[in-house]
C-alpha positions in Angstrom: -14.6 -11.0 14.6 -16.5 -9.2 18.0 -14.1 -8.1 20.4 -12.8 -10.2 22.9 -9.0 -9.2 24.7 -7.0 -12.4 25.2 -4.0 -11.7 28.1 -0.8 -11.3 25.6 0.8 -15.0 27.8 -2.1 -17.0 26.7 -1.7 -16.0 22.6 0.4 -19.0 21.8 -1.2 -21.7 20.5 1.4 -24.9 20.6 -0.7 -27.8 18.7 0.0 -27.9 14.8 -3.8 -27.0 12.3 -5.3 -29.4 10.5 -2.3 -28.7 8.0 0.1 -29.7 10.5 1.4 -25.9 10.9 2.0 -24.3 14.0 -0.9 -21.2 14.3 1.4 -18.2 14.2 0.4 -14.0 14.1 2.7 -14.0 10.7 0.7 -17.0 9.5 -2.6 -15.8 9.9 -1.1 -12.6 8.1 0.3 -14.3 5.2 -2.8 -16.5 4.5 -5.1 -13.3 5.3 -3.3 -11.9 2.3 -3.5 -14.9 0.0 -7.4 -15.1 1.0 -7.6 -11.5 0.1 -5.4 -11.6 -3.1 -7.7 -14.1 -4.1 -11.5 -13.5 -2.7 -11.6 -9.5 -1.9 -11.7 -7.9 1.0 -15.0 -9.9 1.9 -12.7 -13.1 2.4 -11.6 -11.9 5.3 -13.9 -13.4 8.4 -13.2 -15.3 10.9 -14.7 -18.3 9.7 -12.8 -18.0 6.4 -9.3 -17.7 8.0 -9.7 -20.6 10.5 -10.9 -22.9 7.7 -8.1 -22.1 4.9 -5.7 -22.5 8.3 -7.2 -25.8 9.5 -7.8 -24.1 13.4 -10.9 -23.8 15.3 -11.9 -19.8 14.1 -11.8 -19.1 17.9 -8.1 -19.8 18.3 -7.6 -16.4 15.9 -8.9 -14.5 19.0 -5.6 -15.3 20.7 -3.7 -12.9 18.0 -6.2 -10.8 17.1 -8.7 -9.3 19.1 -11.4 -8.5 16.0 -11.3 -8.1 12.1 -9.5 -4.1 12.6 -6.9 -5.4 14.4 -6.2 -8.1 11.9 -6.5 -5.0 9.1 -3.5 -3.3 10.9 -1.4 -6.4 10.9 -2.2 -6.5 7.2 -1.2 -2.5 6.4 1.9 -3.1 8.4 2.6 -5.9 6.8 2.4 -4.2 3.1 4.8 -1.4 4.8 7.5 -4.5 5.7 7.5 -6.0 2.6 8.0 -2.4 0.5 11.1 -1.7 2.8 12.1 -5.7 1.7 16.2 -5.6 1.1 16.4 -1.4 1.2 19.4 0.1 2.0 20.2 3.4 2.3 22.7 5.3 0.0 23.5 8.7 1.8 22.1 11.0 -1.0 18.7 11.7 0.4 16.7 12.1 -3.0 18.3 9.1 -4.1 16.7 7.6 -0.8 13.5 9.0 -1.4 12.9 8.5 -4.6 13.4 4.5 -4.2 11.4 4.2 -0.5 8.6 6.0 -2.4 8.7 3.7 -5.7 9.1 0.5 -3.2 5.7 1.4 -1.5 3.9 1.8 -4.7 5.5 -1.1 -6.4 4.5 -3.4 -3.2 0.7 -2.1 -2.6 0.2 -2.8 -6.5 1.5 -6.2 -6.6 -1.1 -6.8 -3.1 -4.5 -4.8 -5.0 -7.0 -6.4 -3.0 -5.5 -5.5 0.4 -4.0 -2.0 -0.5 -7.8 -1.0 -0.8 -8.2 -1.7 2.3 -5.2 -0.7 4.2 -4.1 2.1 2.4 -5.5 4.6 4.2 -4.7 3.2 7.6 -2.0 3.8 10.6 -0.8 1.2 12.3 1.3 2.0 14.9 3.1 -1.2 14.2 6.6 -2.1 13.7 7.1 -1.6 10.5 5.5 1.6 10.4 7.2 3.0 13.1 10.4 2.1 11.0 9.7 3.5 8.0 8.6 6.6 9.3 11.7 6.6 11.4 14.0 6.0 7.9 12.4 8.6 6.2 12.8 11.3 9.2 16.0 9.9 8.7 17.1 10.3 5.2 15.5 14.2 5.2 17.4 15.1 8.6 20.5 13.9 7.4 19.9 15.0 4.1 20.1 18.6 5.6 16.6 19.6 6.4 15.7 21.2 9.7 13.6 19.2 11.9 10.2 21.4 10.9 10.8 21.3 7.1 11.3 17.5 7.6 8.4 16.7 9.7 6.2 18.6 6.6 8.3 16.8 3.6 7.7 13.5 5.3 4.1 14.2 6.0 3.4 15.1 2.2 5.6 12.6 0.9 4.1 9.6 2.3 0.5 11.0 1.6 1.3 11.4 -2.3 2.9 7.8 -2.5 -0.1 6.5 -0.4 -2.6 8.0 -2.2 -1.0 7.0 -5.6 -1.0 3.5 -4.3 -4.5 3.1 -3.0 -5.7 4.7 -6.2 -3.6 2.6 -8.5 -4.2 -0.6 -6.7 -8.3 0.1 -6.6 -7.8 0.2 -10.6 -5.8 -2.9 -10.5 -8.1 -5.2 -8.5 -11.4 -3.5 -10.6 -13.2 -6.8 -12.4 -11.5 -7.5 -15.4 -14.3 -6.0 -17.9 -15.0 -2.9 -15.9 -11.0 -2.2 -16.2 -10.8 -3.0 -19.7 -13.7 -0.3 -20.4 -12.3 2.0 -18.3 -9.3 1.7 -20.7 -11.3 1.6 -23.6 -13.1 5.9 -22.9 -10.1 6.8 -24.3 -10.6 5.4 -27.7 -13.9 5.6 -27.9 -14.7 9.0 -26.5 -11.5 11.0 -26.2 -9.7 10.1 -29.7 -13.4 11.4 -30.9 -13.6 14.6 -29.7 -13.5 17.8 -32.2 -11.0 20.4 -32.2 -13.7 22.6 -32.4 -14.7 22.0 -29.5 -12.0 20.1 -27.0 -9.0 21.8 -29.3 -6.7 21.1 -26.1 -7.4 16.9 -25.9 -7.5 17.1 -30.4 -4.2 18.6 -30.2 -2.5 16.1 -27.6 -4.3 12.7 -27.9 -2.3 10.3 -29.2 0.1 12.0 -26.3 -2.3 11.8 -23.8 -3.8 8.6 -24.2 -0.2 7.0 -24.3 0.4 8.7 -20.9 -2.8 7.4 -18.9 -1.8 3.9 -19.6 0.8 4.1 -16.7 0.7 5.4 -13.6 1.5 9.3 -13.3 3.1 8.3 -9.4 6.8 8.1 -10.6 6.4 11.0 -12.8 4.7 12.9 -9.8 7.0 12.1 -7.4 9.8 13.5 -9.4 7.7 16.9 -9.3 7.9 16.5 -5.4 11.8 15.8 -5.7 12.5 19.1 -7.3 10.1 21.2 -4.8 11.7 19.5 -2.0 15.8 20.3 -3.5 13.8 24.3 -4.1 13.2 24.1 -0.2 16.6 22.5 1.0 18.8 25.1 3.0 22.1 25.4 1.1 
């Protein structure tokens, strides 16, 4: 998409696509996901979009002004569907511990697009809500406004950074991930104690362990800094 700003009245578009659907900002969203999901990140164009929606590719400009914008809408959108039927409970680790294993869970079930949204701010809705819930659950939970401000800021950075890693595994071609997975028979399980004594001495451990992710495991570390650094 180039850049073009269309005056936020004129967005709508009224008549149905070629699929008899009304064009819609959440339905470009939700097919720019399933086109994604599907393709990679190089499904998403312009011309792509307007023919798995049945519109003209121009009438996209009237949501989105270029492909970024449209990568925004697509981050946000991950963010939405992690905080999906949340509630909070009062006890703030409880809080914290399920927000963080909701965003992992939801950017490993969308691979493709947590590659490429990941790393992004969005300044969107959701966003703005989940960074509002988890000021939220740390200030209530007894923190003082600098403390929480840092928690948060680490906090979503390790769950991010789990995700985008995790997912980039997830959507690697089937044969590369399976070899990936396969170094640990063929190299690890094979080293001497003479020489890797540490990996000998652990592998059967070890190579159990690096078939899941280390996020929740991680995150639990983070827990018990965090209740080290909570005023009593």
């Amino acid at each position: 998409m180039s850049e073009r700003v269309v005056p936020e009245g004129s967005r709508q578009r009224r008549r149905p696509t070629k699929q008899g659907a009304v064009l819609s900002e959440q339905l470009i969203v939700d097919t720019a996901l399933r086109l994604v999901a599907q393709h990679g990140a190089e499904a998403l164009s312009v011309r792509r979009l307007g023919a798995a929606l049945g519109a003209d590719p121009s009438a996209l400009y009237r949501y989105f002004r270029n492909t970024d914008a449209l990568v925004l809408a697509l981050a946000d959108e991950l963010i939405g569907r992690a905080q999906e039927g949340w509630t909070a409970t009062g006890d703030w680790q409880t809080d914290l511990r399920s927000m963080g294993l909701r965003v992992h869970s939801c950017y490993l079930a969308y691979p493709q697009a947590a590659v490429l949204a990941a790393h992004r701010t969005t300044g969107r809705p959701h966003e703005t809500r989940a960074v509002e819930r988890i000021l939220g659950i740390l200030r209530s939970g007894g923190f003082p406004d600098p403390l929480a401000v840092r928690i948060y800021h680490a906090f979503v950075d390790q769950a991010l950074a789990f995700a985008a890693q995790d997912a980039a595994a997830k959507a690697l071609p089937p044969a590369a991930r399976d070899g990936d997975e396969e170094v640990w028979q063929s190299v690890y399980s094979r080293l001497s104690a003479d020489t890797h004594p540490n990996i000998a001495a652990t592998y059967p451990l070890l190579a159990a362990d690096m078939r899941d992710s280390g996020y929740p495991f991680a995150l639990e570390l983070m827990l018990v800094a965090v209740a080290a650094l909570r005023p009593q």
